[in-house]
Steps between C-alpha positions, in 0.01 A plus 500: 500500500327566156688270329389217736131600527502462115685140478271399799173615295624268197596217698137511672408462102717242426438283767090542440505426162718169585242376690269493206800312286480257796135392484504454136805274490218220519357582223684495176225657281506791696812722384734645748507841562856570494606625154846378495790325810725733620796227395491351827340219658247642686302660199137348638635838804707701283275776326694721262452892563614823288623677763777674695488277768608219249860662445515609845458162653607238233563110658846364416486193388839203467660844593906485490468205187550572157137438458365750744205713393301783691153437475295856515151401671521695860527171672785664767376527832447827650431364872195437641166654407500623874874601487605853485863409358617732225499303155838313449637815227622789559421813306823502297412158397133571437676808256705294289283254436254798357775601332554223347208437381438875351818430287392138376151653442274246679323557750164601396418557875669820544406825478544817229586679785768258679742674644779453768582702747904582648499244760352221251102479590270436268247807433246346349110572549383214327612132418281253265501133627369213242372192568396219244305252486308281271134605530360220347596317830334767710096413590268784708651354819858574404424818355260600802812390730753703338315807470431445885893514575538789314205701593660465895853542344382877367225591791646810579468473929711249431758601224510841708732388766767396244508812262427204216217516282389224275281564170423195325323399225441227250277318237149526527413215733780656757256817448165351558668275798567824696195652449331200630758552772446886592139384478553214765717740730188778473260245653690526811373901492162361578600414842593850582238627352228241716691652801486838418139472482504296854692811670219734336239274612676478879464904491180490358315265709688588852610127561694222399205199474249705273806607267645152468170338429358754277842446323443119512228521254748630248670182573188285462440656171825348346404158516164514387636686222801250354168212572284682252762583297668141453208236545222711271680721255816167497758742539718260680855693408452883585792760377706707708349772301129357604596637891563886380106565501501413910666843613202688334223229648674566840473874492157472407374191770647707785258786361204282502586455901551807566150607321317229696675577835380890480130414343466285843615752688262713376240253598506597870269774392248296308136526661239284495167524637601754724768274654869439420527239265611129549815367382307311226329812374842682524652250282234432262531873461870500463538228254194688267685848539864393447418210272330664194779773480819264527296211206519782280833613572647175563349322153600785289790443615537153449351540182766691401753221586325198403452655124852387437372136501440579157876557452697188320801558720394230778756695728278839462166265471611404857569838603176620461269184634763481767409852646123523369429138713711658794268815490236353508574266772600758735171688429334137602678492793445879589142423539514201643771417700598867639149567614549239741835633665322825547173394736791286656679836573242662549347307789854486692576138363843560369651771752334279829293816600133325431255764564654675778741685229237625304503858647918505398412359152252768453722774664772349247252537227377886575876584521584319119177686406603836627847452324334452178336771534747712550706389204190568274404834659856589417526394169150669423645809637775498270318361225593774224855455635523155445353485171742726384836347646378178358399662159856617508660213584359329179581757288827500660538138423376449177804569307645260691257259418513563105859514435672200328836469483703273295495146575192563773321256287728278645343442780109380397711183384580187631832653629549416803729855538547693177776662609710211573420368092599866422834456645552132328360676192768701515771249594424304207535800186873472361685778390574881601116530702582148685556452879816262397797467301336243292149303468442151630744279341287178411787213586568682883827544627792301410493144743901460512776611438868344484845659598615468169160728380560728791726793377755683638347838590221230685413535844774358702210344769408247218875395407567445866181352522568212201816443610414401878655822640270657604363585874201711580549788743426350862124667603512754692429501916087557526402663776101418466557365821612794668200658356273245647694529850458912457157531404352342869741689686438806386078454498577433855696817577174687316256310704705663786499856367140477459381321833708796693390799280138338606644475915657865452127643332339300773722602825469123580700202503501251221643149515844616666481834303375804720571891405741668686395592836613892467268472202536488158628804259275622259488315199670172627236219413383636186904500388538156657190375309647624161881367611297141500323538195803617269688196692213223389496670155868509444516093634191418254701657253822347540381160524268571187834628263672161652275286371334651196852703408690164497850721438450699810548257747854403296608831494396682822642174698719702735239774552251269598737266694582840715174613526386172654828486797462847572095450550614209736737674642238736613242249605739360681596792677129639584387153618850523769391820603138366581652172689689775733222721581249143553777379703550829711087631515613790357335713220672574128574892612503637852226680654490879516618641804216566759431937471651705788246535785329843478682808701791286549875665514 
């Protein structure tokens, strides 16, 4: 299974990086990317890699002719990407071909600590992979594309499943492709974020329409901002890294409507001329109160960003206007914009009340206002307590804070992970502290090899394979399928478990489930409740190991086959039983016997 995940990842590599030999085959001043053929007549496909894969899956070509030559470039199929077929080696062969390539001493791919176990499986933690190309050929775009692949190719939720983890690293433009990369993937993050503050904002405000509208001027903000930003300042191409100042201007425009939402709540109690005042007064009054306070905070805090216009990095130069003009915007719409959603709410617009809700508004009010209270009474109760847990905690914390460790300097650099260059780092020193046997060879692995080069103690896969002999191993049965057939079935049975433990806890009848009518022992539906839920886990979980664990389904075939006839088996036998009773009126177990009449002999 490891071995294909690995010759899957480089064929995903090789077949990208084709595509970019392919759209500069029109242009002959361009250079291709390829570095060298692989002595076969598709080189504008064939992509040489150092790797094991290469030896493990060489391509036989004129095979059975004097001439015949293995070509080492992982071009052997391994099945489909979807298939969960074993690769076409076995272990034994996988361990001679190791072995011979320990004794011939190539392979700088392998491991210090290679080592083969009794039954021939190879033990080792780590395998290098190298891929050339001629980066002279390779633009942004290409570079931008490939670091793309392999940023997915090593995202751990997804390398998890497989037990295969890829580290990868490169020249300098590889580098500053995936940061531009993790940077694009982070932007997603502000999505979660805007709804994160839309569930606070439901809580907050009690309802739906005031919480997606107060949101919406978030929104509003981010359009007005990229207008300001491209037409007056000409910024028409903003950086990835330009979008890491919006997850501190979103924290701090959901604080300027919170601010505003509590200063017009306040309002209520504002007086004039011995009267309650008017919704104008109450909002000239809000805007005055709330807007003097958030100006200061919200310019210092701008100013703070939009000082790095003076930077000559135009990526940090963006940064900063980016989230100063974004600020400030937000604090224009605060005043302007939210104002008006709150007299709307306020007079009943947006919940359909009108006027006749104003006692439940102001009830609703009292109660947020007696809440409050609370929480501050409490915390000015335990205000000494407080102050020290908190003076405690940063004392606490402070080492913490202070402490560099080697290589932490890492990661205020354009790294996109520092631990991933400390691993490649390592990968790349030769000798007794190196990760491999050897350093990068410069030339890559060996393109072909002849029968008269291949010597005797040779694996005897590649002399069978030159001279035509040679027949992969049939794949193995799959039984995915049964999986798939399994997984339904048994969800079913759990959605019957639970429905009755719900009739039994109940005493009623459910669908053409009912609790039995001497009554139910003690304990029954909370047993038959967990029966169902270890039933849906343990049918999630097979079907997840079938799909993900692509040698499970090969070699649990005849567990899985049996599982799924002796679950039909049953089905089939429980939905008989329930065509005899339907058929006969009867119920699933008899009814008690009626009690003896009292006094009788």
């Amino acid at each position: 299974r490891h071995l294909k995940v690995v010759h899957d990842i480089e064929d995903e590599v090789r077949r990208l990086v084709a595509t970019f030999d392919t759209a500069h085959a029109s242009n002959a001043t361009v250079p291709n990317i390829t570095t060298r053929s692989c002595g076969t007549g598709e080189s504008s496909w064939c992509l040489p890699f150092e790797s094991l894969d290469s030896f493990l899956f060489p391509t036989a070509e004129q095979a059975g002719q004097s001439s015949a030559s293995l070509v080492f470039d992982g071009r052997m199929p391994c099945g489909a990407p979807w298939s969960c077929a074993l690769p076409p080696v076995d272990q034994s062969e996988v361990a001679s071909a190791i072995s011979w390539l320990t004794a011939t001493q190539q392979g700088p791919f392998l491991p210090r600590n290679l080592s083969c176990a009794a039954g021939g499986a190879l033990c080792a933690r780590y395998l290098r992979s190298t891929f050339y190309v001629n980066s002279d050929g390779m633009d942004l775009v290409h570079w931008y594309e490939l670091a793309q692949l392999l940023s997915r190719l090593s995202s751990g939720w997804l390398s998890a499943p497989s037990q295969v983890r890829l580290w990868y690293g490169g020249a300098h433009e590889l580098e500053m492709a995936g940061l531009l990369v993790a940077l694009a993937n982070d932007m997603g993050l502000i999505g979660l974020a805007l709804l994160t503050i839309l569930l606070y904002m439901r809580v907050f405000f009690g309802g739906w329409r005031l919480a997606l509208l107060a949101s919406l001027q978030i929104f509003l903000s981010l359009p007005f901002m990229y207008w300001i930003v491209t037409v007056p300042f000409g910024q028409t191409e903003l950086a990835a890294f330009a979008g890491a100042s919006l997850w501190v201007v979103l924290g701090v425009s959901a604080d300027n409507i919170f601010v505003i939402c509590e200063t017009w709540g306040q309002s209520t109690q504002l007086v004039r001329s011995g009267r309650p005042a008017s919704p104008a007064e109450r909002l000239t009054w809000t805007v005055r109160q709330a807007g003097a306070p958030l100006l200061f905070a919200n310019g210092t805090t701008a100013a703070s960003l939009l000082i790095n216009c003076f930077s000559s990095l135009p990526a940090i130069f963006q940064f900063g206007l980016c989230g100063g003009v974004l600020l400030l915007t937000n604090l224009a719409l605060g005043v302007t914009y939210l104002p008006a959603l709150l007299v709307l709410q306020d007079s009943g617009v947006l919940d359909g009340s009108g006027e006749a809700g104003e006692e439940e508004r102001e009830a609703e009010r009292r109660s947020r206002s007696r809440v409050l209270q609370a929480v501050h009474g409490g915390l000015w109760r335990q205000r000494v307590r407080v102050l020290v847990g908190f003076g405690v905690g940063v004392l606490l914390l402070t080492p913490l804070a202070v402490t560099l460790s080697p290589g932490a300097d890492a990661t205020f650099t354009f790294s996109p992970d520092p631990a991933m260059q400390r691993v490649i780092d390592i990968a790349r020193r030769s000798g007794p502290d190196g990760l491999f046997r050897a350093a990068e060879s410069p030339g890559g692995p060996r393109p072909t090899l002849s029968l008269s080069q291949l010597p005797a103690e040779g694996p005897i896969r590649y002399r069978k394979l030159l001279r035509g002999e040679y027949l992969p191993p049939p794949p193995p049965p799959d039984a995915t399928v049964f999986a798939l057939l399994l997984t339904p079935l048994s969800l079913y049975d759990a959605g019957l478990l639970a429905t009755l433990s719900l009739a039994i806890a109940g005493d009623t009848r459910l669908w053409f489930l009912q609790p039995p009518p001497s009554g139910a022992p003690p304990g029954l539906a909370p047993a038959c409740l967990i029966a169902g839920a270890l039933v849906a886990a343990l049918s999630l979980y097979t079907l997840g190991l079938a799909i993900w664990r692509c040698d499970f389904a090969a070699r649990h075939y005849p567990l899985l086959g049996n599982l799924l006839g002796a679950l039909l088996l049953l089905h089939g036998a429980l939905f008989y039983k329930l065509a005899r009773l339907a058929a006969s009126g009867r119920e699933w177990l008899p009814p008690p016997p009626p009690p003896p009449p009292p006094g009788g002999g």
